[in-house]
N, C-alpha and C positions, 0 to 999 in steps of 0.2 A: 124521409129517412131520419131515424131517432139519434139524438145526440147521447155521445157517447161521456159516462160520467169520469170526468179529473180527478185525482189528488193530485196534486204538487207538481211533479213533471211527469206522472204517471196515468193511464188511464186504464183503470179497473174493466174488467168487461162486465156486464151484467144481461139480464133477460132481453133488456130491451135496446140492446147495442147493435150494430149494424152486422154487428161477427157472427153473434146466433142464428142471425137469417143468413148469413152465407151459410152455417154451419147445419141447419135444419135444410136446406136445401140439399145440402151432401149426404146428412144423414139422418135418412127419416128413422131408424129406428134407435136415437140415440137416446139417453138416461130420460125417464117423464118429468122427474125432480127439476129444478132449478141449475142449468149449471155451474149458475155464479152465485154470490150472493148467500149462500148459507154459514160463511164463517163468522164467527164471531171478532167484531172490531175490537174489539175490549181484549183477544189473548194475549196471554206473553208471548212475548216474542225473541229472535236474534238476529243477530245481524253479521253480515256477510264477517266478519274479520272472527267473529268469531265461532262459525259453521263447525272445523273441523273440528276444534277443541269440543264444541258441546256434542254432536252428533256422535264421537267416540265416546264421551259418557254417556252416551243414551244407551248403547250395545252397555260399554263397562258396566252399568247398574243391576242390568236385566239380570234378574235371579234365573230364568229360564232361555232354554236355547230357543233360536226362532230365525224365520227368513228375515232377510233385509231385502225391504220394497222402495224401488228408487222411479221416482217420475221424473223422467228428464228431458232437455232441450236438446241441443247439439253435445250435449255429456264432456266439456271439456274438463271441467272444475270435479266433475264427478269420478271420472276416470282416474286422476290423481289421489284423489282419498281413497277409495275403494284400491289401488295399491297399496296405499300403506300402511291400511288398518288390516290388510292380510297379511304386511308382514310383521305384525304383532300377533304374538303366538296366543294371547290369553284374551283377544278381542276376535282373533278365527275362529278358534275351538268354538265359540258363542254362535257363528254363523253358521245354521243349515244350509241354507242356498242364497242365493241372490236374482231374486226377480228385477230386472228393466221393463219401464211404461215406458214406449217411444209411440212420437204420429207416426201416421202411416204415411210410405210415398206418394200415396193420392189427395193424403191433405198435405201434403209438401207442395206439389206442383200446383196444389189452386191456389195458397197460400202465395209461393210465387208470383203467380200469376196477377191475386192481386195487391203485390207487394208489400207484402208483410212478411218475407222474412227473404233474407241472404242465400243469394245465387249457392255457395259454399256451404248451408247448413246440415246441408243431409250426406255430401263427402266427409266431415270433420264427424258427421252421428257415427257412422258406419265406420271409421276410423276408430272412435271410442269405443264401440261394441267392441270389436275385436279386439283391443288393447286387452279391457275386462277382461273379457272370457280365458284369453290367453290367462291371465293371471289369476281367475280365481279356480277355473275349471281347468285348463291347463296346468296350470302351477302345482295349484293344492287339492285339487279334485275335488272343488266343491261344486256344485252345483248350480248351472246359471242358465236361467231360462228370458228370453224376452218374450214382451207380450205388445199389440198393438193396442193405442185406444180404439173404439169405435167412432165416437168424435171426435174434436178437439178436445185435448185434455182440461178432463176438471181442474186439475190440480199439476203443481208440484211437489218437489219432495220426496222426503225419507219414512218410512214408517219399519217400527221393528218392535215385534210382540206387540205391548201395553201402550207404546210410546209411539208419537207423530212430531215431527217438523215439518208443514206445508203450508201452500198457500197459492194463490191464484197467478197463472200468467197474466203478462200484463204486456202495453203499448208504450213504445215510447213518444216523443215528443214527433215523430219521421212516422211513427206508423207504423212500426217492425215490431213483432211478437219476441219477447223475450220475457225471464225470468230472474232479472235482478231486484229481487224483492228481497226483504225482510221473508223467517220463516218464523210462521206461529205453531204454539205448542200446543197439543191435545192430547187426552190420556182416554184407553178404550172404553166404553160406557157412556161416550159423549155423544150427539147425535154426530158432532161433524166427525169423530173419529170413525165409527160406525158407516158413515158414508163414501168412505176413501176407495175399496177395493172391491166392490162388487163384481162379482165374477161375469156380470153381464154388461160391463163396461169395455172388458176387453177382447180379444181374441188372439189366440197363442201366432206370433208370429211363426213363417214358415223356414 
């Protein structure tokens, strides 16, 4: 079994981590690309205190309207901003819709299974879905569709038009998948930007 590579108190997933062979076992017809490992170490970055401030200048800058694409965990943090930034009148009008990347229940339950992630995660997802939807399709009648990964997600994060904040799930010190990372920034015409939304990454939930 290959070791799995550290930073600090975090451990990176990469090709040759013990998760991609769970995860190629689940799912043979997942991305052929790399799933880890392609970001560049060197981006700028943010960091969590300051997510919501930058991610609403990301939308406020955009000279053009465009969806907003959110890859998320259990959507607790997420759900929260995506209320607020709807009830800003001149950061709405900028949103076409809102696409959600959630795993799927079947990588929930193996993930459980082999404990990497909380009994309670996928009650609190489905919690959050519904908050959303209520507020952005409900509310203001925009547009909200979720999509599943096929595998475990490449990524997380925001992407909207030109503009990227993501960056890779990670382990903590226990072994539990989560996503309290730093998010790094990319702009389209990059390769890593280019590589975020491939439409054959996911499948429209039902």
């Amino acid at each position: 079994m290959k070791k799995v590579q550290r930073n600090h108190h975090y451990a990176y997933w990469t090709e040759e981590s013990i998760n991609t062979q769970v995860l190629i076992a689940l799912h043979n017809a997942r991305p052929r690309q790399p799933l880890y490992g392609w970001m560049r170490p060197d981006a700028s970055t943010i960091r969590e205190p300051d997510f919501a401030r930058e991610l609403t200048k990301m939308i406020a800058r955009s000279k053009e309207e465009g969806e907003l694409v959110v890859s998320v965990d259990h959507a607790d943090w997420v759900q929260r901003w995506i209320r607020n930034i709807f009830d800003i009148k001149k950061i709405r009008e900028k949103i076409t819709g809102v696409t959600i990347l959630r795993i799927t229940e079947t990588m929930f339950s193996e993930l459980l299974r082999l404990g990497m992630i909380r009994q309670e995660f996928i009650r609190s997802l489905e919690d959050n879905l519904k908050t959303m939807r209520d507020a952005v399709s409900g509310r203001y009648g925009c547009p909200f569709t979720i999509k599943e990964w096929k595998s475990f997600p490449l990524w997380h994060g925001y992407v909207f038009e030109n503009e990227a904040f993501v960056n890779k799930w990670s382990l903590n010190s226990n072994g539990i998948v989560h996503v309290a990372t730093d998010l790094k920034f990319y702009r389209r015409g990059s390769v890593e930007f280019d590589s975020l939304s491939k439409d054959e990454y996911f499948v429209k939930a039902p």
